[in-house]
N, C-alpha and C positions, 0 to 999 in steps of 0.2 A: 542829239538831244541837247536841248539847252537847260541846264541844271542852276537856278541861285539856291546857294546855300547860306543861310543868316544865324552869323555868332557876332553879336552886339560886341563879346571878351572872348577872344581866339586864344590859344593856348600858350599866347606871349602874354595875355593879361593873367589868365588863371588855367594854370596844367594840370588840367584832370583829366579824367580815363575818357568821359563823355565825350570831350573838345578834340582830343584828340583820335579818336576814331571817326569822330565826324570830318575833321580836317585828311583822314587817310583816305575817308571817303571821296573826296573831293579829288586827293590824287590820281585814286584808282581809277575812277570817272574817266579825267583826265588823259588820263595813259591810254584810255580804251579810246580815245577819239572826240569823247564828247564834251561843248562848252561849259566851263564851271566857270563860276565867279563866285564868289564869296564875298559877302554884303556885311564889313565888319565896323568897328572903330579902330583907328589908323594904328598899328604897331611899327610903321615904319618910320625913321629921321627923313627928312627930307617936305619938301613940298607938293610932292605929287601926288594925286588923290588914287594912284592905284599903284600895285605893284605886282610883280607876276613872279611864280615860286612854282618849283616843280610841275610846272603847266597852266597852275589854276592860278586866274588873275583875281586878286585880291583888290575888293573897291573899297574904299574907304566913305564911308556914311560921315561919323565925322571924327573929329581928330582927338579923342578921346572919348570913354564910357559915358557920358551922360544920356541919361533914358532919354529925357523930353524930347531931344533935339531927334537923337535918333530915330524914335517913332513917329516923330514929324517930318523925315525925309523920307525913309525907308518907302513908305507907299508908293511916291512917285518914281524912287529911280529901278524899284522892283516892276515897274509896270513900261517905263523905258528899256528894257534890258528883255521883258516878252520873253520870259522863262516858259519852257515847258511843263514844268516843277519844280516846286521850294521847300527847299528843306532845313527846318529851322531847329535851333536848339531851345531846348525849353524856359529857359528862364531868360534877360526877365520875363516873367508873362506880358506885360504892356509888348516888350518887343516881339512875340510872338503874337498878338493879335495886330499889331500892325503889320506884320509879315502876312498874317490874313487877309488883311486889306490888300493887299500890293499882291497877293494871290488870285485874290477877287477880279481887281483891274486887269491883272492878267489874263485872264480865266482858266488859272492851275489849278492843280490838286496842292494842297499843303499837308507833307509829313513832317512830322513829330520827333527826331532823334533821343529817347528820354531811353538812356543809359541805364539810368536809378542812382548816380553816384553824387546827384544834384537833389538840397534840400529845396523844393516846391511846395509851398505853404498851402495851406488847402483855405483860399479867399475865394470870394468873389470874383476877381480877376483871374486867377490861375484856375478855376473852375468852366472861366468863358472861354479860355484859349485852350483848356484840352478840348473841350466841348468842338473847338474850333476845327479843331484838325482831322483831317479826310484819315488819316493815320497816324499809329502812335509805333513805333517799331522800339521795339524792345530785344535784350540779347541775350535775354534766356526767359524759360516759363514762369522763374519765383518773379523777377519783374514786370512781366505781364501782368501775373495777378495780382499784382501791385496797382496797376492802372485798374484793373476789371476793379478791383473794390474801390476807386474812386469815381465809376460811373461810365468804364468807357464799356462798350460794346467788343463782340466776339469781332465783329467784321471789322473793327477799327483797329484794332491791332494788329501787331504779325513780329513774327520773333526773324530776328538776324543775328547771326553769331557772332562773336570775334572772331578774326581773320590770320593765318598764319602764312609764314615764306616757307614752302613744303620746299623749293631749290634750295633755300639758307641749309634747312634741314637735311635734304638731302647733300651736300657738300659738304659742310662744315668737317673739322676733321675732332673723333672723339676724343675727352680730355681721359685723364690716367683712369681705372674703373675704379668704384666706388659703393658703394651697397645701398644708400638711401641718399635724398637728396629735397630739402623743401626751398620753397623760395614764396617772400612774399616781405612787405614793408613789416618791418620788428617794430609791432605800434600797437596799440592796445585792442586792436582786434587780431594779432597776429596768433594768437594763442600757441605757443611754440612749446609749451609745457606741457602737452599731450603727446608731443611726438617725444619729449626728452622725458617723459615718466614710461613711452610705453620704450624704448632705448634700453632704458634702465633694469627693465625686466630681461633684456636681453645681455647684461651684462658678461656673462660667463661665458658667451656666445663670441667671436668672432667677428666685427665689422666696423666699419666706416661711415661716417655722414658728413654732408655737406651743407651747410645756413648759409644760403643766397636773401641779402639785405640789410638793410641799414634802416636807424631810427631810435625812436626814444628808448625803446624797451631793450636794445644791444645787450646792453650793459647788464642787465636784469638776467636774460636766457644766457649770457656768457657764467654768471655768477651760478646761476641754477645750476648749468652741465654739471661745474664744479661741485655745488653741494651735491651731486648726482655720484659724483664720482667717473663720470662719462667724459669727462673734456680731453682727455689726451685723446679719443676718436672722436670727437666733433669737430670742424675745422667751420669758424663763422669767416667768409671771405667776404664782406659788404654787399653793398651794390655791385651788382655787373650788367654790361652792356648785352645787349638780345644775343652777339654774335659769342662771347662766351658763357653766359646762360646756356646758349643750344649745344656746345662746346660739352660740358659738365654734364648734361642734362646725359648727351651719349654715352657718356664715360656711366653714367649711375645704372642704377638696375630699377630702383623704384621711387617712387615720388609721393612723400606724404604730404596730403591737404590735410588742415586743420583748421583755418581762417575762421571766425567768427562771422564776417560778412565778406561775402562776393557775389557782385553781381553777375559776373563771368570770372569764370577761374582761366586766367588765359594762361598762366603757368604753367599747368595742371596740362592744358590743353597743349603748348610747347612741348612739355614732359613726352607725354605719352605718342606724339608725333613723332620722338624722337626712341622711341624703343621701351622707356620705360613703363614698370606695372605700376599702373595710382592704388594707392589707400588711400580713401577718402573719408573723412571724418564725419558722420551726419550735424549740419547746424541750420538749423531753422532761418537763421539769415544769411544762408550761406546756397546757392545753386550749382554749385561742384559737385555736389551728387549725380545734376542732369547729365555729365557729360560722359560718367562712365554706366549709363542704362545702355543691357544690349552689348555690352562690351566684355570679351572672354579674359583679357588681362587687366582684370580691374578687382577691387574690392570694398564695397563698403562698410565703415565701422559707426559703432559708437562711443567708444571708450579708450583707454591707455593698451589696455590688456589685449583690447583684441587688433590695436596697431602691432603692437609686438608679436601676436600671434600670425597673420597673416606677411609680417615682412619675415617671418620663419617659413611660411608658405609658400612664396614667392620666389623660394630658394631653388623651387624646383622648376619653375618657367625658365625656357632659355632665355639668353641675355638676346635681345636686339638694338639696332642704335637707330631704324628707321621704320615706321608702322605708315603704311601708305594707306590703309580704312581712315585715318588722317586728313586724306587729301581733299575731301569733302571741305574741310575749314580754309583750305586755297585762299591768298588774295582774290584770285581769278576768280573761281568759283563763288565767293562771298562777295563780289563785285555785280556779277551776273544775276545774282538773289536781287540784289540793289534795283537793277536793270529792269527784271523780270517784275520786279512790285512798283516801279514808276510807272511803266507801260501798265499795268492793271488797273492801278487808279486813275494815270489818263485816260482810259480805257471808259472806266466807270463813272470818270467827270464831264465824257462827251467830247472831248476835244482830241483827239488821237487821228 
């Protein structure tokens, strides 16, 4: 299958969760045998209008972000290149309806990769280009229904998850044990004073926690434990890389969510690959709920009290370091979702 993918701003210009799941997308593709190209603005030195990275050749539209130019190429060399399917990231919108033209010339299906972690203005123009797209893939249902109240339809959409390395998971070797363990950017939606109020309740109790991330608000949740009286067993260790994330993750026994917003709680979803029981915090802009529905080592709260209450609960579940009901969120397996929804909508667009 020949795959374009179009990010006008790849994840060398602007690194966010969207860009870069669409760029893994492009890997996995890749890995699986099929031609991807990636129709961007040039992030490379050099003079050459393309460049090839983990499989997927990278074309250069043109040698920096400017929309005009971009959307005044894009049509033709998308209709040169005779994609099977394109798949475009959402903004700008001009560059997603020019990706619709160069879809058109093709005669492809055009998806949507619209994460939710990108502000889309509700104009004119960003009203033509959802309108535009055969699909809108979304990676969990609070983002769907995100799109559904902006006018897309039930068959225009379709949920795909974040994707996990269950190998990483399964090999990795576990860090020292530990009793609780959250992670996520220490930023003003981090909300990390629900887990250090309900802690706190647990005072007289026995245990250990771990604060995976870095950011503004550090400072702030290090000062809190303190006023908490909690800091000699909290241990904030920054940022860490995926491979010791999964490392701690085995060593913990549970994993509290509290995030203010998540589109995908992929932490959350790490965590619990990895053995640990989630408590999850209900938050209206938060879909970490969705992922422990259905699930026997999970919990969800709403409050301080009843974090503390159920990591006293959770005492009684054995410790595991590897949950293979997991394996569903596979690279592989979230690759093949990918697969299985291009061939549908080729399918639906006549040309298959």
């Amino acid at each position: 299958m020949r795959v374009a993918v179009v990010a006008m701003e790849t994840s060398q210009y602007r690194d966010t969760v969207g860009r870069t799941r669409l760029e893994r997308v492009a890997t996995e593709l890749a890995d699986a045998g099929h031609d991807v190209t990636v129709f961007c603005s040039q992030w490379w030195t050099g003079f050459d209008n393309q460049r090839e990275r983990d499989g997927v050749t990278y074309r250069a539209v043109t040698v920096s972000p400017t929309v005009p130019s971009f959307c005044a190429r894009l049509p033709f060399l998308l209709a040169q290149f005779r994609p099977d399917v394109v798949h475009v990231h959402p903004t700008p919108a001009s560059v997603a309806l020019a990706a619709k033209t160069g879809a058109a010339l093709s005669r492809a299906p055009l998806l949507t990769e619209w994460f939710g972690d990108e502000d889309v203005p509700e104009n004119r123009r960003a009203d033509l280009a959802f309108r535009a797209s055969d699909c809108l893939i979304t990676p969990s249902e609070l983002v769907r229904t995100r799109v559904r109240e902006r006018g897309a339809t039930a068959d225009q959409t379709a949920i795909l998850p974040q994707s996990i390395d269950m190998d990483l998971v399964r090999e990795t070797e576990a860090d020292e044990e530990i009793d609780v363990v959250y992670a996520h950017r220490l930023d003003g939606s981090a909300n990390v004073e629900s887990l250090l109020l309900g802690l706190a309740e647990l005072r007289q109790k026995g245990w250990s926690a771990t604060i995976i991330g870095d950011g503004p608000e550090r400072g702030y949740y290090e000062q809190e434990a303190a006023d908490l009286r909690i800091d000699d067993r909290v241990t904030f260790v920054g940022s860490c890389d995926i491979e010791d994330r999964v490392s701690i993750y085995k060593g913990a026994h549970v994993f509290v969510q509290t995030a203010f917003r998540e589109c995908f709680a992929t932490d959350l979803l790490w965590a619990m690959a990895c053995g640990c029981i989630g408590i999850v915090e209900y938050q209206a802009e938060s879909s970490a709920h969705e992922l422990i529905e259905q699930r026997g080592r999970a919990f969800r709260v709403t409050n301080p009290q009843e974090i503390a209450d159920k990591i006293t609960e959770s005492a009684d579940f054995e410790r595991w370091t590897v949950d293979e009901s997991c394996a569903e969120f596979d690279h592989a397996q979230v690759r093949a979702d990918y697969e299985d929804l291009y061939e549908d909508r080729i399918e639906d667009h006549g040309f298959l």
